[in-house]
N, CA, C and O of each residue as an XYZ file, in Angstrom:
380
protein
N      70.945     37.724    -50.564
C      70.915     36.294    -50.387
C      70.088     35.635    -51.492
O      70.409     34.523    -51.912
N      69.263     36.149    -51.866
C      67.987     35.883    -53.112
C      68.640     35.742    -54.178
O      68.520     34.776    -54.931
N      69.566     36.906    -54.382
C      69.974     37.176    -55.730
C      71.200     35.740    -56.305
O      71.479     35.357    -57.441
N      71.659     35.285    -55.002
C      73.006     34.113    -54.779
C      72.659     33.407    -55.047
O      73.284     32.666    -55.805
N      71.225     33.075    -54.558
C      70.949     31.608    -54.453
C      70.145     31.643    -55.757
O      69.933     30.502    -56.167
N      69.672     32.534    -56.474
C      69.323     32.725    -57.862
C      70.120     32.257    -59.085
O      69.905     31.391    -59.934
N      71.030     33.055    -58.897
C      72.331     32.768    -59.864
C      72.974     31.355    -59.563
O      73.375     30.731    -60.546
N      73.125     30.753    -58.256
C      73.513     29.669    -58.419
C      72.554     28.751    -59.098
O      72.982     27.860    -59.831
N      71.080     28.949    -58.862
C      70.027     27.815    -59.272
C      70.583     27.916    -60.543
O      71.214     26.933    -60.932
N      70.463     29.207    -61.527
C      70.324     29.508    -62.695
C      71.562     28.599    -63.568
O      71.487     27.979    -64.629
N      73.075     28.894    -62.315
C      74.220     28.089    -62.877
C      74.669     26.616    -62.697
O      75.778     26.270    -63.105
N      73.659     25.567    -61.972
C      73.399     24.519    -62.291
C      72.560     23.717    -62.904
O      71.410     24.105    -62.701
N      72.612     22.617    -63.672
C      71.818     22.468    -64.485
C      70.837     21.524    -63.777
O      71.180     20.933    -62.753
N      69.226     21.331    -64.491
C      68.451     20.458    -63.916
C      68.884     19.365    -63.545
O      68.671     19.339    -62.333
N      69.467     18.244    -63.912
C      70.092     16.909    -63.790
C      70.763     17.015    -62.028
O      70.450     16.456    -60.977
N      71.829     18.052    -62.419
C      73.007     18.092    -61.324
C      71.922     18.607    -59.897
O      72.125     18.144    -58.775
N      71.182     19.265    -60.082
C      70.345     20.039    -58.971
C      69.594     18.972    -58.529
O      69.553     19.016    -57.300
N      68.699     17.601    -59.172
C      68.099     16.992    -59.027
C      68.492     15.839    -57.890
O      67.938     15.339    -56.911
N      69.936     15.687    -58.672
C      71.217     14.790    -57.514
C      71.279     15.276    -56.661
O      70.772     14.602    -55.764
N      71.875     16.729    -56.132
C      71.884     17.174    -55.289
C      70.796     17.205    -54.195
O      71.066     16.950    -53.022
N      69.669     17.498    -54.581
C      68.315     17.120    -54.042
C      68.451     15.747    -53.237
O      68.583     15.675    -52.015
N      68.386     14.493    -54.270
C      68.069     13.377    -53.853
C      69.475     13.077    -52.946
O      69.337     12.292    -52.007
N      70.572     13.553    -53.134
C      71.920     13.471    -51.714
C      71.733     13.799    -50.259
O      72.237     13.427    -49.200
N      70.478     14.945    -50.769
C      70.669     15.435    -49.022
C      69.904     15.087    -48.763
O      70.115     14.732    -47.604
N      68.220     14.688    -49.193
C      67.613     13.690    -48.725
C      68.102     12.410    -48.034
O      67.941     11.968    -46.896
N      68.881     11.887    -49.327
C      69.559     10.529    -48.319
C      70.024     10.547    -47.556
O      69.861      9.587    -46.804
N      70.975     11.648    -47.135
C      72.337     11.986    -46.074
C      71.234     12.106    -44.806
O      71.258     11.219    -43.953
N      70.338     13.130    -44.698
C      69.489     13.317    -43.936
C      68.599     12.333    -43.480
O      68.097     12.490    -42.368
N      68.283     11.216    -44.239
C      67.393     10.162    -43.720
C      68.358      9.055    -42.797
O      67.957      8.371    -41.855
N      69.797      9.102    -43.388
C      70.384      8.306    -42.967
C      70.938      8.573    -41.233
O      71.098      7.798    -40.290
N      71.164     10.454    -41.440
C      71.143     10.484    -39.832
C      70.336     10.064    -38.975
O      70.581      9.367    -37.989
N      68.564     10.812    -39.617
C      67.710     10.539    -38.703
C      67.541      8.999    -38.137
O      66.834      8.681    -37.182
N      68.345      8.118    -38.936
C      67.464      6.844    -38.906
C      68.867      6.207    -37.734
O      68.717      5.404    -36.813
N      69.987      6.793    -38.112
C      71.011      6.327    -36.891
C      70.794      6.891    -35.515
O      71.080      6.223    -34.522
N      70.315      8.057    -35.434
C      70.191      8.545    -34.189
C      69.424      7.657    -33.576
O      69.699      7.666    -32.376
N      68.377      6.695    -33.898
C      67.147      5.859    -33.155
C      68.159      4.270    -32.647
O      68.155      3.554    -31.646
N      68.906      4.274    -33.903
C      69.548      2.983    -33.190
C      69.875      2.862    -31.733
O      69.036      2.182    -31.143
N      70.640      3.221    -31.133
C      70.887      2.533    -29.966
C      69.470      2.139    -28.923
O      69.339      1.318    -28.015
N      68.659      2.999    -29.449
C      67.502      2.521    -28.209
C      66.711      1.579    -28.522
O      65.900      1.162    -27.695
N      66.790      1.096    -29.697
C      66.961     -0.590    -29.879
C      67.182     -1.753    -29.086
O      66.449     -2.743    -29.088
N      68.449     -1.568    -28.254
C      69.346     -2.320    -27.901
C      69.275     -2.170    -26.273
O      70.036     -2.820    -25.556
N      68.164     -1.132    -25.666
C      67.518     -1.197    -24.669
C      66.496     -1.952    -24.173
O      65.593     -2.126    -24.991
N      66.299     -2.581    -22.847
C      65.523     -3.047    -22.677
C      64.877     -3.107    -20.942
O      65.623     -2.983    -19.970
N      63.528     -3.296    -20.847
C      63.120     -3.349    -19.542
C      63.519     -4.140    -18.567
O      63.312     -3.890    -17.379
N      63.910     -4.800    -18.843
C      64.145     -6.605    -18.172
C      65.611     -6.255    -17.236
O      66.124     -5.153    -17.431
N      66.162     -7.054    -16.389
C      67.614     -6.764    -15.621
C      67.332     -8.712    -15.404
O      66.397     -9.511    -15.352
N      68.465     -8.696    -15.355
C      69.152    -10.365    -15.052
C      69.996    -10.608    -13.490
O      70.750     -9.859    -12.868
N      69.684    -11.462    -13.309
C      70.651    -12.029    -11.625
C      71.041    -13.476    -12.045
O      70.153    -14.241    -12.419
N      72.392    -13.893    -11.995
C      72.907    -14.938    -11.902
C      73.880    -14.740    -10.839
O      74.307    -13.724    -10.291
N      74.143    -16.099    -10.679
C      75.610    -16.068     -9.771
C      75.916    -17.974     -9.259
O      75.547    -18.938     -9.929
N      76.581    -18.027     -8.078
C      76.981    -19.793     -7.863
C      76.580    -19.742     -6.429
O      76.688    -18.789     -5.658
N      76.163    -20.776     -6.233
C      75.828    -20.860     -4.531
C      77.334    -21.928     -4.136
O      77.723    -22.901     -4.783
N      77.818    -21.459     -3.138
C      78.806    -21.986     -2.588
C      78.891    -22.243     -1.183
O      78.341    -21.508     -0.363
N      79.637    -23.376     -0.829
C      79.822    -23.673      0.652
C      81.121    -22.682      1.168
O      81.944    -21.991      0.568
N      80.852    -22.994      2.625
C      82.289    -21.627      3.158
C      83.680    -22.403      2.852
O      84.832    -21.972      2.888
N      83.196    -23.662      2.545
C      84.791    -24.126      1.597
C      85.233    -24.138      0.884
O      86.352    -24.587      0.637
N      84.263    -23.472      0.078
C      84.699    -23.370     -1.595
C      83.297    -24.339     -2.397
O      82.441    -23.784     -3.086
N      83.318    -25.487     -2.185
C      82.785    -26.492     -2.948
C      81.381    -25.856     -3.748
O      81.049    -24.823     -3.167
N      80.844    -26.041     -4.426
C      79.806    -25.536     -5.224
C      78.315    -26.641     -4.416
O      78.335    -27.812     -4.034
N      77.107    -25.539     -4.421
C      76.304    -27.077     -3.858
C      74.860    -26.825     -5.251
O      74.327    -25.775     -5.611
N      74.671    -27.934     -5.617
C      73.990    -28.525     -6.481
C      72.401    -28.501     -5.981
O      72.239    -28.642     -4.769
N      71.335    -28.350     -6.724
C      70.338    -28.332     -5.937
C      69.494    -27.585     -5.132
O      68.403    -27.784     -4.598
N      70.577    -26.342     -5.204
C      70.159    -25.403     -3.565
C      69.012    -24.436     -4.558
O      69.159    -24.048     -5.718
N      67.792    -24.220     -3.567
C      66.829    -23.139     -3.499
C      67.333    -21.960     -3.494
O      67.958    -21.502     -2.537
N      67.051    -21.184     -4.858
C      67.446    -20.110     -4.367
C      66.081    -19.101     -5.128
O      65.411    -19.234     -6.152
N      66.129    -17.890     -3.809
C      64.764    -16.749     -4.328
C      64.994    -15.614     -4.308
O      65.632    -15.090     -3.395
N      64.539    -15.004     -5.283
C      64.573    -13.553     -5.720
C      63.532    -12.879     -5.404
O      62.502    -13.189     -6.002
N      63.464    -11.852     -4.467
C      62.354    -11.504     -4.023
C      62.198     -9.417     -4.452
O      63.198     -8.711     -4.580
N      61.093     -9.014     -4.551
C      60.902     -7.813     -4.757
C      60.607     -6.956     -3.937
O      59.377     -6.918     -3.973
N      60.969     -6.221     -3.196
C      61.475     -5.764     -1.954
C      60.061     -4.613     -2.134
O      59.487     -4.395     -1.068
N      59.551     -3.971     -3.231
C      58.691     -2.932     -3.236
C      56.964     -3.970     -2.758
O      56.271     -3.952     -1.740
N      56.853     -4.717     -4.017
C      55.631     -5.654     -3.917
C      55.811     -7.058     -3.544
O      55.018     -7.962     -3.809
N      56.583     -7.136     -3.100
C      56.834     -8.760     -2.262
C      57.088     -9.974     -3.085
O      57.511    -10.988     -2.530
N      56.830     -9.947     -4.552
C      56.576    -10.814     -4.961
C      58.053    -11.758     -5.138
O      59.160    -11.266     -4.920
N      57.824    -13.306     -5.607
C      58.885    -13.960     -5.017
C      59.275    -14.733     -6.237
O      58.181    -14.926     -6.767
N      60.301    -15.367     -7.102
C      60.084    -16.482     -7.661
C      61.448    -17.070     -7.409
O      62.450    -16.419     -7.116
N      61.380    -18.224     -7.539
C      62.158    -19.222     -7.245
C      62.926    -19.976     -8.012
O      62.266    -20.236     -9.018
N      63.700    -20.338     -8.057
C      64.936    -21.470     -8.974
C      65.627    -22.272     -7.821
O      65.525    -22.256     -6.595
N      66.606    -23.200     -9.004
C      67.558    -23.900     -8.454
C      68.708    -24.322     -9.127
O      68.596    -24.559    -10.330
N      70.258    -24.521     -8.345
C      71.420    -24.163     -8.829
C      71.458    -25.815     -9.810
O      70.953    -26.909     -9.557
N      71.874    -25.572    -10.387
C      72.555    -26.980    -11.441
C      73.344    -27.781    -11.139
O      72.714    -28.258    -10.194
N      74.290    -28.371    -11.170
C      74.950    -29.115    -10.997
C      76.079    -28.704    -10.628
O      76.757    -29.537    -10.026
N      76.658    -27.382    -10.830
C      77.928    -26.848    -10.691
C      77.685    -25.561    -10.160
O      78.548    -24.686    -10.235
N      76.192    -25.299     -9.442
C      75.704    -24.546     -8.513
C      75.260    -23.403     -8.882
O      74.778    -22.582     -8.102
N      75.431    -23.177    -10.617
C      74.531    -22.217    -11.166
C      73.333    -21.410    -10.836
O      72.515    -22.198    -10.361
N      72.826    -20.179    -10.862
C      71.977    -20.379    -11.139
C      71.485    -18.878    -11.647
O      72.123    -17.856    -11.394
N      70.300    -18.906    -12.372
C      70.262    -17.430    -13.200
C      68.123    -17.254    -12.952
O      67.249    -18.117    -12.880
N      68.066    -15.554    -12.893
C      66.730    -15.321    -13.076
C      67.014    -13.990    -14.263
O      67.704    -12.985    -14.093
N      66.381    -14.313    -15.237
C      65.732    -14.170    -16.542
C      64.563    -12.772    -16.262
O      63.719    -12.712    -15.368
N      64.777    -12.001    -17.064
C      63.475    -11.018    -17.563
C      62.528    -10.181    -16.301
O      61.360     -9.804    -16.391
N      63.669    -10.019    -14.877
C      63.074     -9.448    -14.083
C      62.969     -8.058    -14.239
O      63.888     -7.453    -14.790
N      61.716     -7.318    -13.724
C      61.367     -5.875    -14.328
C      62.179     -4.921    -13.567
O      62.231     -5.061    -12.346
N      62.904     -3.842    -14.211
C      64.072     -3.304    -13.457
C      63.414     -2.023    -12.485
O      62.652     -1.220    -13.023
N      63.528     -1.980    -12.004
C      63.354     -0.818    -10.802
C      61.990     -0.690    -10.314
O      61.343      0.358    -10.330
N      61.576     -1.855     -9.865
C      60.342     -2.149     -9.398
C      60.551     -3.126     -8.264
O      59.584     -3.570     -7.645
């Protein structure tokens, strides 16, 4: 194996070996650095939206609505929009 990888060093020249060098460096930095991406694009937070509605359909405007945490009790509160919207933002997921 010594003797292979001898003769090959011996049968490329400095320049070409140097490229080669700096290729697999790059190739190699470029995996390491994709493998991290997706956990980027993770995050702690979980979202709740939805519409408050009457049993007739109609949307109701105004209405209280609370999100509560079933482990530590804690509570916060909103209210639907005009077309009965309504959304909670940046709640901590599995807590």
């Amino acid at each position: 194996m010594q003797i292979l990888i001898k003769k090959l060093h011996n049968s490329i020249s400095e320049p070409v070996l140097k490229r080669m060098w700096l290729a697999l460096i790059i190739a190699m930095c470029a995996i390491f650095s994709s493998a991290f991406i997706p956990a980027f694009g993770q995050t702690s937070f979980g979202r709740i939206s939805g519409t408050v509605s009457a049993p007739d359909g109609s949307v109701i405007p105004g209405a209280q609505v609370t999100v509560r945490n079933a482990d530590t009790q804690l509570t916060r509160q909103t209210a639907t929009d005009s077309q009965g919207f309504y959304v909670f933002t940046e709640l901590l997921i599995g807590i």
